[in-house]
C-alpha positions in Angstrom: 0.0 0.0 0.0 1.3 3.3 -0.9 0.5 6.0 1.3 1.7 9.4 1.0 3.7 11.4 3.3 1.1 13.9 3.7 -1.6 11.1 4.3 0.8 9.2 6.8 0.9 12.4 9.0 -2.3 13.2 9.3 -3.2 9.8 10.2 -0.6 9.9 13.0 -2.3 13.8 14.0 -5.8 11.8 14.2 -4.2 8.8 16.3 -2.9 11.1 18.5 -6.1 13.4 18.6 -8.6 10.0 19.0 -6.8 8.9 22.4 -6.7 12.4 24.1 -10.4 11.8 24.6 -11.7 10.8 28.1 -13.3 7.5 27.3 -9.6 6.4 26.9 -7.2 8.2 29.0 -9.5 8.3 32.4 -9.3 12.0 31.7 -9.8 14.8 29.2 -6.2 15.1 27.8 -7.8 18.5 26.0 -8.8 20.5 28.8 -8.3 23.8 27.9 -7.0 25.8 25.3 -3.3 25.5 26.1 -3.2 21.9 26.1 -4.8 22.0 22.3 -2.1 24.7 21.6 0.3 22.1 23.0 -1.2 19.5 20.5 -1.1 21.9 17.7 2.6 22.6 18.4 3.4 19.2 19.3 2.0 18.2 16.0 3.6 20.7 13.8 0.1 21.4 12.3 0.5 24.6 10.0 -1.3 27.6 9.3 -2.5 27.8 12.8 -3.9 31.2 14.5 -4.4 31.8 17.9 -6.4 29.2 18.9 -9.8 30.1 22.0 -12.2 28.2 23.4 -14.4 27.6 20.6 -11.6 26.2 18.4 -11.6 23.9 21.3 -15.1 22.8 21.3 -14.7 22.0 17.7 -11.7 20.1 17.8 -13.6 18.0 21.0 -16.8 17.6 19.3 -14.9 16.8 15.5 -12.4 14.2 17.7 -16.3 12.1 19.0 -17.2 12.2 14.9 -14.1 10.9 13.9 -14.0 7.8 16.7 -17.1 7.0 15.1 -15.3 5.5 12.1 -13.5 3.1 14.2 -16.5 2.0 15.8 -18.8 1.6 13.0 -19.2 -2.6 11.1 -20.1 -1.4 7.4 -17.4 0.4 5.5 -20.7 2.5 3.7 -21.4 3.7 7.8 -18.1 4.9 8.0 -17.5 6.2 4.7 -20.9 8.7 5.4 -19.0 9.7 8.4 -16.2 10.7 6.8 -17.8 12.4 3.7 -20.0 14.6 6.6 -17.0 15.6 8.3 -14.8 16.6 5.1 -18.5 18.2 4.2 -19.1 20.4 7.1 -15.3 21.8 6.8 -15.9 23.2 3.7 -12.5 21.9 1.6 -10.3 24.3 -0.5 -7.7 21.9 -1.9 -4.4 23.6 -3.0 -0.7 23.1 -3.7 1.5 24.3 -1.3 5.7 24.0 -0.9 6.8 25.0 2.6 9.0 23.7 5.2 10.9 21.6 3.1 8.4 19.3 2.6 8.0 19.8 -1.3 4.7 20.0 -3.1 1.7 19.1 -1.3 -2.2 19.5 -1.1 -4.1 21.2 1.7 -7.6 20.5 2.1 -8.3 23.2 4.2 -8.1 27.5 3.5 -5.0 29.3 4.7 -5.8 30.3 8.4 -8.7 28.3 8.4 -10.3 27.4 12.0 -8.5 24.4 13.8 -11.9 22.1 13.8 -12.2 23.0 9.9 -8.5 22.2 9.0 -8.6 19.4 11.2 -11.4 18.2 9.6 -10.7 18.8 6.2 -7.2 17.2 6.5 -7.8 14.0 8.9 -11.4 13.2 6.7 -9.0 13.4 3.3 -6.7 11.0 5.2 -9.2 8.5 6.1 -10.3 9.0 2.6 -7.4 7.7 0.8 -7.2 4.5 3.5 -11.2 3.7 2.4 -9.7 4.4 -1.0 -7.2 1.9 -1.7 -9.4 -0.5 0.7 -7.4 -0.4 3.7 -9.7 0.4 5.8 -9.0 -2.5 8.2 -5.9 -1.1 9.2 -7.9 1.1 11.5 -7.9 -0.4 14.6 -9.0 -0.2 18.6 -6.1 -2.0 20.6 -6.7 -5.6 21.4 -5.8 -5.3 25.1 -8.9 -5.6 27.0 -8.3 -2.6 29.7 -7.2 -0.4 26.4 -9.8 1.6 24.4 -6.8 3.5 21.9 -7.1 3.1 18.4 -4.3 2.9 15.9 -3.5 2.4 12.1 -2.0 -0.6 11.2 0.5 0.1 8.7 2.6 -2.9 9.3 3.5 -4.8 5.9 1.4 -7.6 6.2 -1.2 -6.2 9.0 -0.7 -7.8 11.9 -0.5 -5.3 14.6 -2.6 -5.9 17.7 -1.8 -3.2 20.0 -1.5 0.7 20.5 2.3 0.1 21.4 3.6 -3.4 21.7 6.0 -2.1 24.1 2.9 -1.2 26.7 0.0 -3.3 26.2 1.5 -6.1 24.2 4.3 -7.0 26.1 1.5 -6.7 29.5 -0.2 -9.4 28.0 2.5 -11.7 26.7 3.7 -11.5 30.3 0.6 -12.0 31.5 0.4 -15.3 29.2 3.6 -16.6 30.0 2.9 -16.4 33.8 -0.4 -18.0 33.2 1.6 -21.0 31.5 4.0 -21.1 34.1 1.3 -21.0 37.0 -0.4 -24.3 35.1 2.5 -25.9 34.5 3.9 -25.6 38.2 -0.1 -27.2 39.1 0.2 -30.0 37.4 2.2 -32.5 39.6 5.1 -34.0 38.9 5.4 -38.2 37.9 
């Protein structure tokens, strides 16, 4: 699967903006607007202005639309999804060149509102997945305590987990103790 630069980054912006939400941290990991600032900078998302509470709002309420699409069975259920976000934020495709990144598309207007340009770029994204019929490789963690989500962009698509490093290697542990536990039960001949 060939996946572009641009679209490889703003999946990794919507990963990151899908598990600041409550449902999976415990707690709102966008509280206020210096956290999204912090998000914004963190991401290196361009084109930017100063950001208020209502930027806020939108980028909460857009982040519930978009988990939809990993919760949803039928790829037509989440393909409606995406075309209403993309929709709603009004796209102005256009070739850019800055930052040393070469020539690339924006979906969104110069200095257009974070929800819009969050909207506009993340929908495109999970566009191109649906696409070239990827959309498996949008995944919630296999880890029973974990409700993050990831994309799967290993060769042959077998990740299971957010971060194998975390909740993989918890449950491999977890497994290998369980083995060891049954195997110290069972009494010797």
């Amino acid at each position: 699967m060939l996946i572009t630069h641009d679209t490889e980054c703003a999946l990794s912006i919507l990963v990151d903006l899908l598990n600041t939400a409550p449902e999976v941290c415990g707690t709102e990991r966008l509280p206020d607007v210096a956290a999204l600032n912090a998000f914004v900078v963190r991401q290196e998302i361009s084109e930017i202005d100063s950001l208020t509470e209502e930027d806020l709002h939108q980028v909460q309420a857009l982040r519930t639309r978009l988990r939809e699409v990993f919760g949803t069975e039928a790829t037509e259920d989440a393909a409606e999804l995406v075309n209403a976000v993309v929709a709603a934020a009004g796209t102005t495709p256009r070739l850019v060149n800055h930052d040393h990144h070469g020539w690339h598309i924006h979906y969104f207007a110069p200095h257009a509102a974070i929800g819009d340009h969050l909207a506009a770029e993340l929908g495109m994204a999970l566009a191109f997945i649906f696409m070239a019929g990827e959309r498996e490789r949008l995944r919630r963690c296999e880890a029973p305590d974990c409700a993050r989500v990831f994309v799967d962009l290993s060769r042959n698509r077998s990740r299971r987990y957010c971060d194998s490093r975390t909740c993989g290697n918890r449950l491999h542990v977890a497994a290998y103790r369980a083995r060891q536990r049954s195997a110290e039960a069972v009494p010797s001949a």
